[in-house]
Backbone as a printed PyTorch tensor [residue, N CA C, xyz], in Angstrom:
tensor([[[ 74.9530, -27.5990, -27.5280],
         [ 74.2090, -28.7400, -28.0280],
         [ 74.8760, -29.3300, -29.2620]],

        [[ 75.2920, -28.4300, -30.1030],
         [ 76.1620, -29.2780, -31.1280],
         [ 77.0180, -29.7560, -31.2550]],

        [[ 78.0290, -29.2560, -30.1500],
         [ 79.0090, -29.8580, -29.5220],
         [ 79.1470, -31.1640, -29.4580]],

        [[ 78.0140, -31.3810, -28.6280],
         [ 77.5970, -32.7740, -27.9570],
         [ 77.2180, -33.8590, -28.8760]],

        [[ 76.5640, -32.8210, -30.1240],
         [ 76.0630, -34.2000, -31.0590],
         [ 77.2410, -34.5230, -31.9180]],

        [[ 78.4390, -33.2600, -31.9350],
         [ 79.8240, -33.6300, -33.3480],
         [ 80.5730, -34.9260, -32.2170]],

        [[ 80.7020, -35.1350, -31.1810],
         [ 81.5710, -35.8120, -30.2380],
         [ 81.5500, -37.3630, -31.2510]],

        [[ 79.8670, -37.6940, -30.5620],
         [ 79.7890, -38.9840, -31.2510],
         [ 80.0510, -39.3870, -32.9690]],

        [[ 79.4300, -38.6680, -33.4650],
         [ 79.5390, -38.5380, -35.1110],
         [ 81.4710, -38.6400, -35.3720]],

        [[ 82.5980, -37.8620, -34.6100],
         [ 83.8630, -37.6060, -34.5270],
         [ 84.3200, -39.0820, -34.5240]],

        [[ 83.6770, -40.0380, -33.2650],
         [ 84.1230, -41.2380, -32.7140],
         [ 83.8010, -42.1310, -33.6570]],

        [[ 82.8590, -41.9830, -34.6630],
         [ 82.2750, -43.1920, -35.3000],
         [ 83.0870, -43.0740, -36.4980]],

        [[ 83.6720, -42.1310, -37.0780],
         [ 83.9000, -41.7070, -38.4380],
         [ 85.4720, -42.1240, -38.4590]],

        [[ 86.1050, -41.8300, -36.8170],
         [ 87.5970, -41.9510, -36.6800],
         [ 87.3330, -43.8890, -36.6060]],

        [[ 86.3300, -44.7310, -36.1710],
         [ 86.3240, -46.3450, -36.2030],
         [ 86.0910, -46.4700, -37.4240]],

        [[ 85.5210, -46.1410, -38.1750],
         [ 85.1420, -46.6830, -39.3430],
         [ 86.3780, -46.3830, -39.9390]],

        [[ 87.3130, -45.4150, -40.0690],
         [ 88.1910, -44.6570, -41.0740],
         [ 89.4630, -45.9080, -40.7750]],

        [[ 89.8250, -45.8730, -39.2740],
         [ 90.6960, -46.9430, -38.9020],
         [ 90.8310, -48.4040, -39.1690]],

        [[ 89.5550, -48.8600, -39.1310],
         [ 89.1430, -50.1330, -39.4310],
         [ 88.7670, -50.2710, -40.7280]],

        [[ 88.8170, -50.9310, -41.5790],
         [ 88.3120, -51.7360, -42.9040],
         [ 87.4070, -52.0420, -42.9540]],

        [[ 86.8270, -51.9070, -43.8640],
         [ 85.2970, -52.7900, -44.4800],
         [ 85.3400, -54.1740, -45.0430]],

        [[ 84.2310, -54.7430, -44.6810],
         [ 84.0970, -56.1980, -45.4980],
         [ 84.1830, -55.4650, -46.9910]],

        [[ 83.4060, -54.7240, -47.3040],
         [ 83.3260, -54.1890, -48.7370],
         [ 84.5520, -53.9900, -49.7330]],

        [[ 85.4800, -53.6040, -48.8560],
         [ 86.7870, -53.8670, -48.9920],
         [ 87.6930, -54.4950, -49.1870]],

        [[ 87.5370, -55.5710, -48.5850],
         [ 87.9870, -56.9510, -48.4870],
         [ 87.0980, -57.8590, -49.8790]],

        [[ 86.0810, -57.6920, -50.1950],
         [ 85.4360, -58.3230, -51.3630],
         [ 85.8490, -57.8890, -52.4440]],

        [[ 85.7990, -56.3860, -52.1860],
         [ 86.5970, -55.7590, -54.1470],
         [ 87.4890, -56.2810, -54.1180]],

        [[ 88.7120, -56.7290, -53.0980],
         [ 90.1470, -57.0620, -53.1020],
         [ 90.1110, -58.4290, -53.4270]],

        [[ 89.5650, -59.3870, -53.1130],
         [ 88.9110, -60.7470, -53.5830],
         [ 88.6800, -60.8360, -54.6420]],

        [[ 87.6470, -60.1800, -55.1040],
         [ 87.4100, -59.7850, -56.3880],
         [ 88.8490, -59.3300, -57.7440]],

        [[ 89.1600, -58.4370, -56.7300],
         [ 90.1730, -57.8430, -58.1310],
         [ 91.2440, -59.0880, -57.8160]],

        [[ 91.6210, -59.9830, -56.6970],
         [ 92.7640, -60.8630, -56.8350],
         [ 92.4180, -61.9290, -57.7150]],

        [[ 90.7360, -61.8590, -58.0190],
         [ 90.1000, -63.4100, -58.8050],
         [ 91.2430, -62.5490, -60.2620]],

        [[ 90.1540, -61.4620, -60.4850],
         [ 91.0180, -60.9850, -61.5460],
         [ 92.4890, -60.6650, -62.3420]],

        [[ 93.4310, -60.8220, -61.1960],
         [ 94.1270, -60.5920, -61.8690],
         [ 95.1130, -62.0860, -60.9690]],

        [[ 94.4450, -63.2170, -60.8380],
         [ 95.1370, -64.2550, -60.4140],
         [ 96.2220, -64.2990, -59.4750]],

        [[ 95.5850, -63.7760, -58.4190],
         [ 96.6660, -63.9170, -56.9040],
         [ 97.8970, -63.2390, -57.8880]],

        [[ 97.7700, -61.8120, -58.3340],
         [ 99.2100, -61.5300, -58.4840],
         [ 99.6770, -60.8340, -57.1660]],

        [[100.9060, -60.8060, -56.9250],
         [101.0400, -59.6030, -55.9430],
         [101.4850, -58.2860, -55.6740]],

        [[101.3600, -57.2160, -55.0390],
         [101.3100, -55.9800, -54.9270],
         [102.0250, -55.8800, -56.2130]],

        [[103.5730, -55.9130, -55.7600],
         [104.7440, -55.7430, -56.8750],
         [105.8470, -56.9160, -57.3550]],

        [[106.3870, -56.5240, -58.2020],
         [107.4000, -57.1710, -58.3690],
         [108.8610, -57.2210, -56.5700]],

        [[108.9410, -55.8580, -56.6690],
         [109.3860, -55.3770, -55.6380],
         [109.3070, -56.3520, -54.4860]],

        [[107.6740, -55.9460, -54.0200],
         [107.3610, -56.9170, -52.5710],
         [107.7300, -58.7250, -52.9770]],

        [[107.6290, -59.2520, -53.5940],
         [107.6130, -60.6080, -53.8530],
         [109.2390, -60.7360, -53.6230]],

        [[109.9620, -60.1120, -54.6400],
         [111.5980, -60.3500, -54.6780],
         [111.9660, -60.0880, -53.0810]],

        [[111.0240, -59.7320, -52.1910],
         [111.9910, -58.6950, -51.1150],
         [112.1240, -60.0780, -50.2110]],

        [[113.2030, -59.8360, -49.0220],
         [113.3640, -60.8220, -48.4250],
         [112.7970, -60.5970, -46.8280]],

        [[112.2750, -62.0570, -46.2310],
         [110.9790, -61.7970, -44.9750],
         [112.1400, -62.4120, -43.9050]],

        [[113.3180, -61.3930, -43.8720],
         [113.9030, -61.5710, -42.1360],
         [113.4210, -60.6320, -41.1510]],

        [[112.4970, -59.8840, -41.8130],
         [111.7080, -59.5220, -40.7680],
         [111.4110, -60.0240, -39.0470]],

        [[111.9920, -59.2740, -38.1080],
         [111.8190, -60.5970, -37.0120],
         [110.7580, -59.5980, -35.8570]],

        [[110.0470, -60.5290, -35.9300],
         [108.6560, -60.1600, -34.7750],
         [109.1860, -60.3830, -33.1330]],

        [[108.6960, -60.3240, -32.6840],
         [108.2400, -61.2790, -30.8550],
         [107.8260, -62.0440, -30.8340]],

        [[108.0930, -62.9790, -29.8140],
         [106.9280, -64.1010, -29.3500],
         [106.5450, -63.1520, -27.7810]],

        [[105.6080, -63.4980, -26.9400],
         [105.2690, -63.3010, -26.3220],
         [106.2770, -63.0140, -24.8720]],

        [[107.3390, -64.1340, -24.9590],
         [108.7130, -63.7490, -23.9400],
         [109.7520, -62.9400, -24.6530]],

        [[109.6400, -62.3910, -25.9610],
         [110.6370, -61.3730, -26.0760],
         [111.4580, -62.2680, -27.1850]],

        [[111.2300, -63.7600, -27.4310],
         [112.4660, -64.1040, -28.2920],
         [111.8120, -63.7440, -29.5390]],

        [[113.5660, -63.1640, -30.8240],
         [113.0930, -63.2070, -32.2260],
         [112.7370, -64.6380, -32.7030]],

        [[111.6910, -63.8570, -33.9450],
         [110.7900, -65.2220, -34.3500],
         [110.5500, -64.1740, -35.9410]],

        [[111.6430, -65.1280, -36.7450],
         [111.4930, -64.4520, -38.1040],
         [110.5430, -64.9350, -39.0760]],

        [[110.1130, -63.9640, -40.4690],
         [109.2160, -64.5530, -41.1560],
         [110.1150, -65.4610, -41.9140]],

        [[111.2870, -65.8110, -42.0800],
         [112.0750, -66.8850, -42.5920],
         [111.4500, -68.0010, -42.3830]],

        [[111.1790, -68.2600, -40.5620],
         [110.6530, -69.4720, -40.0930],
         [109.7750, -70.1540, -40.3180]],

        [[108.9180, -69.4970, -41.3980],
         [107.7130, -69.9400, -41.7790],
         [107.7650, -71.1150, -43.2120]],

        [[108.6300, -70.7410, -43.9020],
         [108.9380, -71.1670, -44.8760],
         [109.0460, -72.7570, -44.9220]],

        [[108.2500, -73.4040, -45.8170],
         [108.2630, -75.1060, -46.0480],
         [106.2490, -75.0430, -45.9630]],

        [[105.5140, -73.9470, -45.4220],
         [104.1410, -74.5510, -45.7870],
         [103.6080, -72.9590, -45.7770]],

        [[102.5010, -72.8740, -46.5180],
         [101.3700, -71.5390, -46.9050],
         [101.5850, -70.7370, -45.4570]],

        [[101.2600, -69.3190, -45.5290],
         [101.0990, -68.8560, -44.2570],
         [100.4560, -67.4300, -44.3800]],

        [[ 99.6280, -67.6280, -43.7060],
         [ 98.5970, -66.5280, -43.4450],
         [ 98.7170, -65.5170, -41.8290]],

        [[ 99.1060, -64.8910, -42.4150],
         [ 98.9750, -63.7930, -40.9990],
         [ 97.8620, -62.4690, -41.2770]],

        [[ 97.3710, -62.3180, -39.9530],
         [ 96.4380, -61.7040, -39.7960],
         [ 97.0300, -60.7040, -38.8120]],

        [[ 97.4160, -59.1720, -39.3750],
         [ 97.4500, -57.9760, -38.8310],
         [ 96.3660, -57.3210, -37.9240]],

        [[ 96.2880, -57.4010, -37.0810],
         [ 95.0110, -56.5190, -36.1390],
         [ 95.3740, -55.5570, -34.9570]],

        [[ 94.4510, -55.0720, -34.1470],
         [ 94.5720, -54.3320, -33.0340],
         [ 93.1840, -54.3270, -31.8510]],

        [[ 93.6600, -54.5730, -30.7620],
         [ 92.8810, -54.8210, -29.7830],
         [ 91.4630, -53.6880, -29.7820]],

        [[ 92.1690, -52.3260, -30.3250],
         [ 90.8470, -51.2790, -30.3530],
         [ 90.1440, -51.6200, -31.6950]],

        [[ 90.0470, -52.0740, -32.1720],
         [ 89.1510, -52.1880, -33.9350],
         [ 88.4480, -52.9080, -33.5850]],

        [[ 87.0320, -52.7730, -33.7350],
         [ 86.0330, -53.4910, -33.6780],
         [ 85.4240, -54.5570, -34.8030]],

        [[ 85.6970, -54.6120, -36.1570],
         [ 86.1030, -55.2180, -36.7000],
         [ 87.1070, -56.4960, -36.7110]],

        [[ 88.3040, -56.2040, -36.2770],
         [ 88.9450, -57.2480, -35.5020],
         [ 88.5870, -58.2890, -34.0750]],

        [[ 88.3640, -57.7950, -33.5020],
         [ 87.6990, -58.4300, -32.9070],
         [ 86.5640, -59.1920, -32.7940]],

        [[ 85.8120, -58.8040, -33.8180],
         [ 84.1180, -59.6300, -34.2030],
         [ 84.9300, -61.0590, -34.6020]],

        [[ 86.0180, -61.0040, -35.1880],
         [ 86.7450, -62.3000, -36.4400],
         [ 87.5170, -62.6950, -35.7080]],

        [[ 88.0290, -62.8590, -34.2320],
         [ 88.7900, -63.4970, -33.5750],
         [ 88.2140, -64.8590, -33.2300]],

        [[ 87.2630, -64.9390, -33.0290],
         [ 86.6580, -66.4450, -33.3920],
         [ 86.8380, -67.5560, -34.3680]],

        [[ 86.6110, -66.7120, -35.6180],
         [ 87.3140, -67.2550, -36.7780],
         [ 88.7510, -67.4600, -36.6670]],

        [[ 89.7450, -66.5900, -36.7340],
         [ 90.9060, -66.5830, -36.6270],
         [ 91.5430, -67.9570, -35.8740]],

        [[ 90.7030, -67.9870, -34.5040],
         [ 91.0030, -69.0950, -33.4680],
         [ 90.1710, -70.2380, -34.3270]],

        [[ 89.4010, -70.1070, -34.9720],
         [ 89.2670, -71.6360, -35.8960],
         [ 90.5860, -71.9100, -36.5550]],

        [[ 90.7440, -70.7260, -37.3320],
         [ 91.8690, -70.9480, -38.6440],
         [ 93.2670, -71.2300, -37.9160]],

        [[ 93.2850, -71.2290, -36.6920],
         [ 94.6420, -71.5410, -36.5420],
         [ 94.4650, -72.7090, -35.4550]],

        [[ 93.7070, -73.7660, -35.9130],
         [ 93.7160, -74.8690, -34.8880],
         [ 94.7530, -76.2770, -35.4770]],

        [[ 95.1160, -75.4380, -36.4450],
         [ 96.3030, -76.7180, -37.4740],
         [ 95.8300, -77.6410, -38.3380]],

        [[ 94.5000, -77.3840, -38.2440],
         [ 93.9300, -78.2450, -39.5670],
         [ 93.6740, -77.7330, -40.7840]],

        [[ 94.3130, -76.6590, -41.0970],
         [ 94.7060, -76.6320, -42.5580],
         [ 95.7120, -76.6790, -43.4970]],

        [[ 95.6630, -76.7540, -44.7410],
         [ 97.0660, -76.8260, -45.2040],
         [ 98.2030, -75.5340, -45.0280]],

        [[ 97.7980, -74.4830, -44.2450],
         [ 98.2220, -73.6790, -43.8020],
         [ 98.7240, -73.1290, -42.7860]],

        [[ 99.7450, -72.6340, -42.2790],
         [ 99.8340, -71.9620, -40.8810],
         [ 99.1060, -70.7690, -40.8580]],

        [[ 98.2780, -70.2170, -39.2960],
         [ 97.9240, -68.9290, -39.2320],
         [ 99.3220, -68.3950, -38.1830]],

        [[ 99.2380, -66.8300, -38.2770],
         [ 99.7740, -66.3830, -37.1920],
         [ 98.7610, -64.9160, -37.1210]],

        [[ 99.4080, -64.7820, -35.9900],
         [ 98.2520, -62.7590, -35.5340],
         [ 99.6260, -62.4780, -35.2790]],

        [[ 99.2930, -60.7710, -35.9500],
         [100.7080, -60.1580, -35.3960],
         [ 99.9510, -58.4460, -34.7640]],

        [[100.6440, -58.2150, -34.1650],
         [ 99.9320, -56.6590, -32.8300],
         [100.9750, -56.1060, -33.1770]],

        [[100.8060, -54.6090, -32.9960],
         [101.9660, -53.9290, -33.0030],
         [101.8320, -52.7370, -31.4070]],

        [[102.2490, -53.4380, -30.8270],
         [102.2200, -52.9610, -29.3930],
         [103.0280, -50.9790, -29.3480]],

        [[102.0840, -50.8310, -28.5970],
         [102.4660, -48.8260, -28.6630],
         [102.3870, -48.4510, -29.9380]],

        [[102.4120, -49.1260, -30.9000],
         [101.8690, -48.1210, -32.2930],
         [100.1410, -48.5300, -32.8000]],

        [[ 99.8270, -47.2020, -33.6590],
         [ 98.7920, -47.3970, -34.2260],
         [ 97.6390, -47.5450, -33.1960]],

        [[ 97.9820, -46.5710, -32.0870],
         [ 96.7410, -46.9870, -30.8180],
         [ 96.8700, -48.1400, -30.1570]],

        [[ 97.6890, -48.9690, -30.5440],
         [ 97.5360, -50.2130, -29.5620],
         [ 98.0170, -50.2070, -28.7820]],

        [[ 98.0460, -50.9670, -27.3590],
         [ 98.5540, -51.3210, -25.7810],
         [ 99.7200, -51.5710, -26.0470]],

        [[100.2860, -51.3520, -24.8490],
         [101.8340, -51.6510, -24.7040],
         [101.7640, -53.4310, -24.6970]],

        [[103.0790, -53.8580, -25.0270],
         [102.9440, -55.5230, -25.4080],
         [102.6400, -56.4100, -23.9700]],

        [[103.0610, -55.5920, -22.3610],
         [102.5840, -56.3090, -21.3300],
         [101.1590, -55.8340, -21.1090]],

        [[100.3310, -55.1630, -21.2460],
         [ 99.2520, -54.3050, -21.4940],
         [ 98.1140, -55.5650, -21.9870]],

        [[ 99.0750, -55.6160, -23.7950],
         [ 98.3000, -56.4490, -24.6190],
         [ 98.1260, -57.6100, -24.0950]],

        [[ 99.0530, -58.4830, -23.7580],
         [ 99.3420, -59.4920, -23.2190],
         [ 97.8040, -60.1900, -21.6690]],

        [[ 98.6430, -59.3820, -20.9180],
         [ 97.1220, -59.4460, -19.7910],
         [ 95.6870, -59.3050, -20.5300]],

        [[ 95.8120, -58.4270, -20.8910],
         [ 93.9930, -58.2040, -21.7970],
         [ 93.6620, -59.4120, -22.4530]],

        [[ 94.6730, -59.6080, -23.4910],
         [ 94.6880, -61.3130, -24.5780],
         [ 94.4250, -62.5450, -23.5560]],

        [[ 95.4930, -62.6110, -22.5000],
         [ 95.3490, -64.0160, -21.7470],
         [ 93.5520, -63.9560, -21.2240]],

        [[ 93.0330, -62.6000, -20.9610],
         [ 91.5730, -62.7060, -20.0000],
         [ 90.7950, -63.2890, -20.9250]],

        [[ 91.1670, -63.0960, -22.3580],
         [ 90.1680, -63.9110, -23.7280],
         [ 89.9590, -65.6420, -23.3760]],

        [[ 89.2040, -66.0430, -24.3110],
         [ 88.6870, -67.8760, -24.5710],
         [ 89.4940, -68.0230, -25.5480]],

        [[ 90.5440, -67.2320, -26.4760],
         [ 91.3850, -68.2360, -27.6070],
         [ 92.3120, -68.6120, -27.3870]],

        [[ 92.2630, -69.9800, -27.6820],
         [ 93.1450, -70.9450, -27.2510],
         [ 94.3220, -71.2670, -28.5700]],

        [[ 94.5000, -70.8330, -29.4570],
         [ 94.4940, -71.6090, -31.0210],
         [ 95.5040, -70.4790, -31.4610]],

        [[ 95.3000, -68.9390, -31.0020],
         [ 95.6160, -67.9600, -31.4120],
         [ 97.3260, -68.0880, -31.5810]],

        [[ 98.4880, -67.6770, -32.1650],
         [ 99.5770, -67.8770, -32.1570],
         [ 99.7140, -66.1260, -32.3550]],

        [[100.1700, -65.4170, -31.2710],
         [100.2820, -63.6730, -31.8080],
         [101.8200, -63.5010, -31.8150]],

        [[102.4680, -62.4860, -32.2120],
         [103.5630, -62.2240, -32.8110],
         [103.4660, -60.7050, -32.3250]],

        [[104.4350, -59.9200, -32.1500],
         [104.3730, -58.5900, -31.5580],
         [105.5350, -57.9220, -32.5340]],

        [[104.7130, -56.7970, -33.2020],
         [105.5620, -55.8620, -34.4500],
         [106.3280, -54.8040, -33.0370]],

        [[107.2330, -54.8610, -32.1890],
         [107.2690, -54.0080, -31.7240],
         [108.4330, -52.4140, -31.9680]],

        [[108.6770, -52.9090, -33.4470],
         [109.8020, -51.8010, -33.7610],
         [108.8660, -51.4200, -34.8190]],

        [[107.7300, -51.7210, -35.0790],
         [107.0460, -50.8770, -36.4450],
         [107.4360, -51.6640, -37.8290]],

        [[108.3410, -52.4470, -37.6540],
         [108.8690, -53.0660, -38.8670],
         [108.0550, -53.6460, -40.0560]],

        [[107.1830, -54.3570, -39.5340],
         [106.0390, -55.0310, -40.2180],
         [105.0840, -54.2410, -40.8760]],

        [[104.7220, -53.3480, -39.9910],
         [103.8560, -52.0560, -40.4380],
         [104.2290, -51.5350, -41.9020]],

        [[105.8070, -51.5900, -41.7270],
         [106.4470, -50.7450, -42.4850],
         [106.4810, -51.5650, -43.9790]],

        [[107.1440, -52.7290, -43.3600],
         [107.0060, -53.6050, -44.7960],
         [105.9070, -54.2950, -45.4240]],

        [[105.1770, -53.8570, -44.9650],
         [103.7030, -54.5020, -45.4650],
         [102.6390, -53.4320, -46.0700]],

        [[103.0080, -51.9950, -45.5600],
         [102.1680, -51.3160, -45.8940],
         [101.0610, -51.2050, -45.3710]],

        [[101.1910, -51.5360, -43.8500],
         [ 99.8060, -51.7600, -43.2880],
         [ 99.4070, -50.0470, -43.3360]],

        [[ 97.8760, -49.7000, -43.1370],
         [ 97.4630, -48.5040, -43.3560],
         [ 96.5460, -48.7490, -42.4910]],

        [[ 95.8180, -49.5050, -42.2320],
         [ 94.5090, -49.8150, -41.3820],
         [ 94.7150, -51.5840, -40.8410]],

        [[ 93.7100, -51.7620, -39.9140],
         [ 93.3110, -53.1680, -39.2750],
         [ 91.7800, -53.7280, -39.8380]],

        [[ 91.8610, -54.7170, -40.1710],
         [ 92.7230, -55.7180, -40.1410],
         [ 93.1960, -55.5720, -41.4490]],

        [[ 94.7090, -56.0890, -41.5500],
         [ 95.4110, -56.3260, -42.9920],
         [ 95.9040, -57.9600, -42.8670]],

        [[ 95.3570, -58.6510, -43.9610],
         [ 95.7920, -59.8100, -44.2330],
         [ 97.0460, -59.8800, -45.3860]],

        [[ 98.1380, -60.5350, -45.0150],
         [ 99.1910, -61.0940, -45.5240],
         [ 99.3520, -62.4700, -45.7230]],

        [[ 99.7600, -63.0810, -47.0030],
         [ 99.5060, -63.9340, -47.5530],
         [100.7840, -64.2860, -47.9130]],

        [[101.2320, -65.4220, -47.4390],
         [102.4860, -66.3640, -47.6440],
         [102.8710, -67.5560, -48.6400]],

        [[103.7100, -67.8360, -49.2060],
         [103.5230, -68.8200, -50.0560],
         [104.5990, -69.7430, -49.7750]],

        [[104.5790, -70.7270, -49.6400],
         [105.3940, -72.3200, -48.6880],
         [107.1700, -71.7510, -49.1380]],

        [[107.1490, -71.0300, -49.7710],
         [108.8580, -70.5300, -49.9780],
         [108.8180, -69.3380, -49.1670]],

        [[107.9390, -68.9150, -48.6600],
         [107.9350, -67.7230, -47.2620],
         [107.5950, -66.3760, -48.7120]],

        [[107.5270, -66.5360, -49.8730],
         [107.7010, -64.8690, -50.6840],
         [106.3180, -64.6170, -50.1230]],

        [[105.9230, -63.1740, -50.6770],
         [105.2590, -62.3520, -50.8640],
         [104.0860, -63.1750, -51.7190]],

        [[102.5420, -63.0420, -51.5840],
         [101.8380, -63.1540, -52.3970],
         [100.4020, -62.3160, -52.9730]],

        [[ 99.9610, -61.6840, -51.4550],
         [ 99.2790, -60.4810, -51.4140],
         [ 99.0700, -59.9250, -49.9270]],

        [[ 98.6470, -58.9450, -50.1550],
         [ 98.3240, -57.7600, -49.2480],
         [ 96.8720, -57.6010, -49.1630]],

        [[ 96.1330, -58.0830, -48.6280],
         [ 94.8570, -57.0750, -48.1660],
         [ 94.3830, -56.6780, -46.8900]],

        [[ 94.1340, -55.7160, -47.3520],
         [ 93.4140, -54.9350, -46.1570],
         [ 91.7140, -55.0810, -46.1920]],

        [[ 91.5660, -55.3070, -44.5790],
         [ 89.8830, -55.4980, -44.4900],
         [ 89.8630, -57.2320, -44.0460]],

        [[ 88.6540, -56.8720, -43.6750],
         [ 88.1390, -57.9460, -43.1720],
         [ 87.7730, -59.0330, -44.3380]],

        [[ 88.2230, -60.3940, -43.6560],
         [ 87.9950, -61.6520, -44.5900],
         [ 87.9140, -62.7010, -44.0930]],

        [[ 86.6810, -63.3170, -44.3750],
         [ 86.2590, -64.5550, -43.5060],
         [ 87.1960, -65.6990, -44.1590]],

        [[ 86.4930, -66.5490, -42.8220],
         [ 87.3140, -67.9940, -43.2890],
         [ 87.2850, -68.8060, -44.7180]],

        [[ 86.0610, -68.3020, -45.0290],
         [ 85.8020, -68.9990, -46.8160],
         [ 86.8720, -68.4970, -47.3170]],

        [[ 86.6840, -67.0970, -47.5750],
         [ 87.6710, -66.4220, -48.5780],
         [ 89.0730, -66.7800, -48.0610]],

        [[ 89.5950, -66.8450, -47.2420],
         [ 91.2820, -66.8920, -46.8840],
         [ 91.2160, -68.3990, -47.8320]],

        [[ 90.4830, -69.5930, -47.1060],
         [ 90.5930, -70.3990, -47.9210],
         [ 90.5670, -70.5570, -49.3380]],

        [[ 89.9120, -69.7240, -49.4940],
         [ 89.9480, -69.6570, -51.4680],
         [ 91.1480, -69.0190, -51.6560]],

        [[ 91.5770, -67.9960, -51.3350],
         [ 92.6170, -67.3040, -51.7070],
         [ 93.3920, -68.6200, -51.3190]],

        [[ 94.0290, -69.2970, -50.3560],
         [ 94.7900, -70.7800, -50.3930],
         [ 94.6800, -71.4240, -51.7650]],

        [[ 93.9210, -71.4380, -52.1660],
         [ 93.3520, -72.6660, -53.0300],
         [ 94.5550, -72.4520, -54.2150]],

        [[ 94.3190, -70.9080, -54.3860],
         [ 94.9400, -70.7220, -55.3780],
         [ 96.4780, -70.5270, -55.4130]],

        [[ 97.3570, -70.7020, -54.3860],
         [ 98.6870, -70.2150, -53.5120],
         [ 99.2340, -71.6990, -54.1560]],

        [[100.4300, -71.5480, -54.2880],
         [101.0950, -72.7360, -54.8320],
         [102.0610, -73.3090, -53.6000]]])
């Protein structure tokens, strides 16, 4: 019998641990009001974003390319439930009407997620139309970003540097505020 009751308690503790909190995402809001969109480090800002992702047919697609307007990418994974509640949003934020680009980036076979043809079929059966995803499939991104959990938001600034890192969930207000303040 106790068996049976640690199973579920096991499953809920390993989603919650994986996934981020809004709560999370607000202290980080919070502490970025405070200390004025600085970012992580000196380090991350100086570093350079040839980082090169996937597009969906396999061609490289570097974070170089981004460079000339704001850019917001949104780190997630098909198993986080959290992520997925905000894919709605996401598919707002990336319909091109802001002063910003969005992108989604997956990291296919790591971190629990589907293989990238896997991901792919599952994504097309969705309603987002707006979505632009990017596929980490060497871990690279993971690596340079420090991702630790889903969702992690990365924050771009129109010269492509570094501007912050958070992890957790963040609605469309807040990304926009955090914009506001992005030069």
């Amino acid at each position: 019998m106790k068996k049976s009751l640690a199973i579920p308690f096991l499953v809920i503790a390993f989603a919650l641990s994986a996934c981020s909190s809004e709560k999370s995402a607000d202290k980080n809001m919070n502490d970025m009001k405070d200390k004025n969109i600085s970012s992580n480090s000196k380090e991350n800002k100086d570093s350079d974003n040839s980082l090169n992702l996937e597009d969906r047919d396999g061609n490289k697609v570097s974070l170089d390319s981004f460079k000339g307007k704001k850019t917001y990418i949104k780190f997630w994974a098909s198993w986080c439930p959290i992520c997925l509640s905000s894919l709605g949003e996401l598919d707002e934020l990336s319909n091109g009407n802001g002063d910003y680009q969005v992108v989604s980036v997956v990291a296919p076979d790591q971190m629990g997620e589907k293989s990238k043809k896997d991901f792919i079929k599952w994504f097309d059966g969705l309603e987002y139309k707006n979505i632009n995803t990017l596929y980490d499939t060497s871990g690279d991104f993971i690596k340079k970003f420090n991702v630790k959990s889903t969702p992690t938001n990365v924050f771009l600034d129109s010269e492509g540097k570094l501007v912050k890192v958070a992890p957790g969930a963040l609605d469309k207000d807040t990304i926009n505020e955090i914009f506001k303040q992005i030069k």
